[in-house]
N, C-alpha and C positions, 0 to 999 in steps of 0.2 A: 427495743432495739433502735440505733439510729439505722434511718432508710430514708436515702437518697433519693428523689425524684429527679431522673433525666432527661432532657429533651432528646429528639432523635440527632440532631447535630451534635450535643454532648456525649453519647452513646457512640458515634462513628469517631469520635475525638480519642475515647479511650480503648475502640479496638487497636488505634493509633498507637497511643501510647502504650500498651500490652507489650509491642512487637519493640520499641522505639525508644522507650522511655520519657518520650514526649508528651507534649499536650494534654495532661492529666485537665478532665472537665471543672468545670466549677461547681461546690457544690451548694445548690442553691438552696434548699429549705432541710431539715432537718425534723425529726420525732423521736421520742425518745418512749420505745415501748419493746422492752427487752422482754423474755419469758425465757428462763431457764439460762444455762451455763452457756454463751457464744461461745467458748472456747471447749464446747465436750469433747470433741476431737484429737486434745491436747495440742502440742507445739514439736516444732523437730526442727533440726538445720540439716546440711547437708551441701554438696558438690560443693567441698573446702578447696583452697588456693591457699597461698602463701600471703597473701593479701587479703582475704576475700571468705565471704561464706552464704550460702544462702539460707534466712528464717522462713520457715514453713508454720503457717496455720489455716483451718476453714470455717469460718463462720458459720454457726447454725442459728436455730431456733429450735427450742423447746426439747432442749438439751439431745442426743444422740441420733438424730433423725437426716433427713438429706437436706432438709430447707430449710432456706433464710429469707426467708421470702424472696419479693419480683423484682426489686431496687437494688444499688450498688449501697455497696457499706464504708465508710471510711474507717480502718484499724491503723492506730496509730504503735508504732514500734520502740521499744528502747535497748540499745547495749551496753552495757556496761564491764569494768573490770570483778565488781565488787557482786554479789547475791543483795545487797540490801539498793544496790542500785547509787549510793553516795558519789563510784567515781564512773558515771557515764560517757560513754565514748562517743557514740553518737543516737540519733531518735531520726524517727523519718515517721509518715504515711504513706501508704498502698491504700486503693481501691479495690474493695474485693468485690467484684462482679459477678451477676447469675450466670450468666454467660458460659462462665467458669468455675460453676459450681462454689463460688464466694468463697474462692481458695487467694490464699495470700503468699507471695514468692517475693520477698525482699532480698534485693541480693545487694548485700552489702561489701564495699569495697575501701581501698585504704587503711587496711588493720595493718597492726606489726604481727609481723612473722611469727609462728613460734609459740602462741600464747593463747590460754584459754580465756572464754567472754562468757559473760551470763546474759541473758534477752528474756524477753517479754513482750505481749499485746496487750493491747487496751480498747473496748470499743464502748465510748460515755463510759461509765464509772463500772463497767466489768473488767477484771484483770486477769489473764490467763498466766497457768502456773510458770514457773520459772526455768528456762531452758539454759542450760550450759554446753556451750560449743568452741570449735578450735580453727583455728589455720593454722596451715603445714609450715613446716622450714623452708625458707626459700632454695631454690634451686643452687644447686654448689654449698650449699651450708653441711657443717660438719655435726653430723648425729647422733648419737648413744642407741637411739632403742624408737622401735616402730610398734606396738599393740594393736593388732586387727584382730576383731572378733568375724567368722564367716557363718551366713547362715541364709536355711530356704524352707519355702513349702511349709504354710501355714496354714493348714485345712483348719475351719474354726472347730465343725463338727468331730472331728479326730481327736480334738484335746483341749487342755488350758495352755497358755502363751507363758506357763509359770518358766521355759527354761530363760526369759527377759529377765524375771524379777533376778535369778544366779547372777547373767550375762553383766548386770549393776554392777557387780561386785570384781569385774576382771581387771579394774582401771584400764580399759581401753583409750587408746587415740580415734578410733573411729570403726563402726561397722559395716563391712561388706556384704549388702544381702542381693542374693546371684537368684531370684526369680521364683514365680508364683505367694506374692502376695497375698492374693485372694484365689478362690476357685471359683468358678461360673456353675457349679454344680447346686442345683434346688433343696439337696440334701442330703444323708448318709446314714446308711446301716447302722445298727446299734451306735447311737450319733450321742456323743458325751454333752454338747451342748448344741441346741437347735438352730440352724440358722433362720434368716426371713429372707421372704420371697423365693421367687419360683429359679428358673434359669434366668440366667444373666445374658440379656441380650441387647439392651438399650440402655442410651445414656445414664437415665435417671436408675437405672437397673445397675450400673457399674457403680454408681455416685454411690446407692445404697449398699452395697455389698462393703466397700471400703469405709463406710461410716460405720456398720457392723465391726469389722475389724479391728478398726480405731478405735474403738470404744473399750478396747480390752488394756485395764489397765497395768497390766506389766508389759505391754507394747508401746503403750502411751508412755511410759516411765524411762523406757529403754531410748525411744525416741527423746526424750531431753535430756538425756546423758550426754551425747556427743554426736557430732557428725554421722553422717550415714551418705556411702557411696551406695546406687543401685541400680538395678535393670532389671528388668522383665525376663521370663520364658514362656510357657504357651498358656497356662491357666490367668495370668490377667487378659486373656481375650477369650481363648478356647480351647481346650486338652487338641492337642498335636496336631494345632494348626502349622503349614509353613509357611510364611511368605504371602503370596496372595490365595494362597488353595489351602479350605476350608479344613477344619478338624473333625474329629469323631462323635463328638456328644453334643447331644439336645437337640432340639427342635431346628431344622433347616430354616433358613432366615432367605428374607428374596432378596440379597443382596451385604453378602459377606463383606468386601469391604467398607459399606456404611460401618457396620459392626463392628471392625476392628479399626475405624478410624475413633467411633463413639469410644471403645474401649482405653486408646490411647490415650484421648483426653482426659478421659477419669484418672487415667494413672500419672499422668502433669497434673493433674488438679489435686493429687494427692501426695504428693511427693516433693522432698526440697529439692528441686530441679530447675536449672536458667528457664530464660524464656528461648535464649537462643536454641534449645532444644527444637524450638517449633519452625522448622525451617520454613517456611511461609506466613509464621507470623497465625492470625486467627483463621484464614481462610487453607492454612497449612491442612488442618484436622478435618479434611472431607475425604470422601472417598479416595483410596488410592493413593494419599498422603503419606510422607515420610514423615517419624519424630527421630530424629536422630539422636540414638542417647549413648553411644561409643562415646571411648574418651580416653582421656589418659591424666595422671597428676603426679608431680614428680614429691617426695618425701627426702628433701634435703640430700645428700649425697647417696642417701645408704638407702634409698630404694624409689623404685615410680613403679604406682600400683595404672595398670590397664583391663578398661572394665568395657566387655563384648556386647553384642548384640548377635547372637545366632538365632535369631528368630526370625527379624523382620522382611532378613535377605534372603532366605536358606529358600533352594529349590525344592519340590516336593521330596518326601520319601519316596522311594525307590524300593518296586516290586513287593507291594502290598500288594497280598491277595485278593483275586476277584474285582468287585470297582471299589472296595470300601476306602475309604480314608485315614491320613493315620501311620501309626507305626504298627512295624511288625518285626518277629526273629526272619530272619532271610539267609538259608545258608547261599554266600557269595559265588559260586560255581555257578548256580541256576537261576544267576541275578545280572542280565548284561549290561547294565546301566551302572553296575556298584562302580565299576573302576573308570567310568565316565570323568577325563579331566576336566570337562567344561562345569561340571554340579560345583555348587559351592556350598557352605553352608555359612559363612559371613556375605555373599554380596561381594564382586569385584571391589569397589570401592573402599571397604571398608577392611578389607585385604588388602590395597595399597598403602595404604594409611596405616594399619599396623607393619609392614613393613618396612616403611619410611619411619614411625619412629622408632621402633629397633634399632635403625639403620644410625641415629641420631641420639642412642641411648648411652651414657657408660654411668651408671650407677652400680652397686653392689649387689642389690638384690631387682630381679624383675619379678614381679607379681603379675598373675594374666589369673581378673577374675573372669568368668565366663559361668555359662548354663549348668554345664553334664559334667559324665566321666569322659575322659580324654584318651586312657590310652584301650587300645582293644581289649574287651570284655566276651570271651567266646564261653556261651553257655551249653555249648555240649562235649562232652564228658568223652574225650576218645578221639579217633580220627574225624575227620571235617570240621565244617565249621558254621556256629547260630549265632547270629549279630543282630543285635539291635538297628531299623535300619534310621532310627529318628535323632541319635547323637552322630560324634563324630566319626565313629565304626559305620554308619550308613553313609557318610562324606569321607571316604579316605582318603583322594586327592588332596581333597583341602587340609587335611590334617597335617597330609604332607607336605605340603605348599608351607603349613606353617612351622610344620619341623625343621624343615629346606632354611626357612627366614632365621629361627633362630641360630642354625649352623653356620650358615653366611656372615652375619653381622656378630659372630661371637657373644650373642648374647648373654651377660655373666647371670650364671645362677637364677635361671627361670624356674618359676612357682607357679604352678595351674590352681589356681582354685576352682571348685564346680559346685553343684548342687544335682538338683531335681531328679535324683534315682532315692529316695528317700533309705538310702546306707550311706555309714563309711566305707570309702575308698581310699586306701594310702598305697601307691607305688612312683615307682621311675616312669620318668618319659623318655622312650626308646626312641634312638634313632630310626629305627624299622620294627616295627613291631612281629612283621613275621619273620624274620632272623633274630630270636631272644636272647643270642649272645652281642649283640650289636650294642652300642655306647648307650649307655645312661646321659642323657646331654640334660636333666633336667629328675624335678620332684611333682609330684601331685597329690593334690589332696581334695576329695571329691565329698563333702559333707553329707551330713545325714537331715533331717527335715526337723523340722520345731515341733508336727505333731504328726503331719502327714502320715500314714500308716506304711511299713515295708513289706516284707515278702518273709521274713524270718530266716535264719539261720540254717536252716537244714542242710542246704549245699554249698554253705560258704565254703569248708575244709577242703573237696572238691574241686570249687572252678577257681579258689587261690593254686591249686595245683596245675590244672589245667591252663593258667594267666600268672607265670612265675613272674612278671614284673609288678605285681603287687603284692605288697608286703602284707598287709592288713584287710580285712576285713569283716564290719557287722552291719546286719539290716533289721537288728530288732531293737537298737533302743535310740532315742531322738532325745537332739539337742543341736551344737553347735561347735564349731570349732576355734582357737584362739593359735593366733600366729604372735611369736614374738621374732621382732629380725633385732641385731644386734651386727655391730662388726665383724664379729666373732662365731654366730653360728644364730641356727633358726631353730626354734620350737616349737614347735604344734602340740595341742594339747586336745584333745577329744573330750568333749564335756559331755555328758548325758543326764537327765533326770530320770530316776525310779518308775515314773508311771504319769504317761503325760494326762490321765482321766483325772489327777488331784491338783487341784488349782495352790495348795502348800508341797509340791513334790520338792524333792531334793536330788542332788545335785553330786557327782561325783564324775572323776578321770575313768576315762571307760583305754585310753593308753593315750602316751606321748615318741614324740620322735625327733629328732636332732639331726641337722644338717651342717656340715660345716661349709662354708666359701669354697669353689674350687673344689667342691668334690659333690659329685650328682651322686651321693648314698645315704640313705634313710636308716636310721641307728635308731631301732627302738629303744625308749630309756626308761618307761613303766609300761 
């Protein structure tokens, strides 16, 4: 490997430049004692612009492990138009530092619009495999067709990552994946493949779990296809944390926000994501710290995808029984906290800030990826009513605050995307969910999980009865979903694999549905 030897002035130089893009150290001596593939990890990009993109890689040692040793590493980068690298566009270095887990975030800028690159790393004469990535249309540019793949909830032990190796094959523009990464859990019942180590509770504990992860190569594969937009939900830190108050599983820790500050970083240190995420820079990532990963990116006239954060801000769940932690069913009558306006479940700010760019939006389609299901999900069977109180059914102010925003600002043709209930969910989004003949002002589509395990079908037929603003739904087979937007109309395509215990499963339309511009109704078309 080469490995840097730093002085502690050169060391303060490049927390510097982390945050700054400045004063990168000098690197004084060099060794060259590699072991194993630096790049096991593989390569990704991600958080595309119309200009811009950022290459993601992490440096190891001794092929799929969490260490690169104790030195900074210098990786040098190339992009090109061409796979054979002939017409290069531009090369740079990054320092990839222990610090941060010898993750590499090159964010490249001054591309043309519109156009797909090929990239690659190099650290001395190792070359990692070949990544192909894009930038979007510029802002006001007139567009044909948007390809989003959506996808969540990758328990390793639940399955193979086999519905990635399909995912290849959808010619995507770019994937949206709406949270839980990893899981923090030690392990799992009848577990089709083993994970390592115990609970996930400390840094080098998160570094490891995502290197487990990344080592699966139809993720590795999917990851060098194209961009990837992403956020978290509550298992890259801990099952149904919110905010600042703890979750339900594993071992009590003396001091929760260390742990989800530790957790954050692993998930920047793995992830093609800015530095501007780190709003403080390196001293951002301590207790109590913000990573701000909201955002928004526009797709040429014909759409701006908006990707959430309902985790970081969200006040606690609401009338869990007894002191446990966590979510619970909560029928709302015996819950006086539900209709509480002041709970949020974005965080003030970050509810301004979607409101202001709605406010400032006129594209064709709006895409809003986010966590969950969105519109009310009542699990009992009959008069009253059982809610989940940990998505947006246990924040319904805020739900409505956001239905309010998109009624105000006319927002043309809003698209929810969700995850982490590991089912599909296909309905309207109601202007009022408890008056069911109220407007359709919108579509959703709430994905099912990569391997994550469901709940099964039994009572689908049921609470679609009891929740007529959903069209569709299953919670026994895993996969992904692909949005095509067009001028002319949107399509959703529900992918599933056979049986996610076979690492060759296949792949088949589990149903599709069509939206036209100007009209909030879902047309199943298989």
């Amino acid at each position: 490997m080469v490995e840097i030897t730093l002085d502690r002035r050169q060391l303060l130089c490049g927390v510097s430049a982390l945050a700054t893009g400045l004063c990168l150290p000098d690197m004084a001596r060099t060794q060259t004692r590699w072991s194993g593939d630096p790049f096991a990890l593989g390569v990704a990009s991600g958080s595309p612009t119309h200009d811009g993109v950022v290459l993601w890689t992490r440096v190891l040692r001794g092929g799929a492990s969490a260490v690169a040793g104790t030195g900074a590493v210098e990786v040098r980068w190339e992009l090109a138009h061409d796979a054979q690298f002939n017409r290069r566009v531009q090369t740079g270095t990054e320092v990839a530092r222990p610090e941060w887990g010898h993750s590499v975030h090159a964010e490249v800028s001054g591309l043309e619009s519109d156009r797909w690159y090929y990239y690659r790393f190099m650290v001395a004469d190792a070359v990692s495999t070949i990544g192909r990535t894009r930038t979007f249309p510029a802002p006001g540019a007139e567009v044909d067709r948007l390809r989003l793949a959506y996808a969540s909830c990758q328990r390793w032990e639940h399955g193979h990552f086999s519905a990635y190796r399909h995912m290849r094959d959808e010619q995507l523009d770019a994937v949206v994946f709406l949270g839980d990464y990893i899981y923090e859990y030690p392990g799992a019942t009848d577990a089709v493949r083993k994970s390592t180590g115990g609970w996930v509770l400390t840094l080098d504990d998160y570094r490891a779990r995502y290197a487990l992860h990344k080592s699966d190569p139809d993720l590795q594969a999917m990851h060098a296809a194209c961009p990837w937009l992403v956020t978290w939900d509550d298992h890259e830190v801990q099952n149904d944390y919110a905010g600042t108050t703890p979750g339900d599983s594993g071992p009590p820790v003396a001091d929760f926000m260390e742990r989800r500050a530790a957790a954050y970083q692993a998930f920047y240190e793995n992830m093609p994501l800015r530095s501007s995420v780190l709003t403080h820079g390196l001293s951002g990532l301590v207790r109590g710290a913000e990573m701000r990963i909201y955002g928004s990116v526009p797709f040429g006239k014909l759409a701006t995808i908006y990707l959430l954060d309902d985790r970081q801000y969200r006040d606690a769940q609401a009338c869990t029984k007894g002191e446990r932690l966590g979510s619970a069913a909560v029928n709302p009558a015996h819950c006086p906290l539900w209709n509480d306006p002041r709970r949020t479940l974005l965080g003030a700010a970050q509810e301004r800030w979607l409101d202001q760019s709605f406010a400032r939006g006129s594209v064709l389609w709006n895409v809003v990826g986010q966590q969950t299901v969105f519109g009310q999900r009542d699990f009992r069977i009959g008069p009253g009513l059982s809610l989940s109180n940990d998505g947006w059914d246990g924040y319904a102010p805020a739900r409505s605050r956001l239905i309010a925003s998109l009624q105000q600002h006319k927002v043309a043709n809003p698209v929810i995307l969700g995850g982490d209930v590991h089912a599909n969910w296909v309905g309207h989004v109601k202007a009022d969910y408890a008056r069911p003949k109220s407007d359709s002002i919108g579509v959703e589509f709430c994905g099912t999980s990569i391997t994550s395990r469901g709940g099964g079908n039994d009572n689908i037929p049921e609470r679609l009865t009891e929740n007529p603003h959903f069209v569709f739904a299953d919670a026994q087979r895993h996969g992904y979903g692909v949005v095509e937007f067009t001028p002319k109309q949107l399509t959703t395509t529900l992918r599933v694999v056979d049986d996610v215990r076979r690492a060759d499963a296949r792949i088949e339309t589990l149903a599709q549905f069509a939206v036209e511009p100007g009209r909030a109704v879902l047309q199943r078309i298989s």
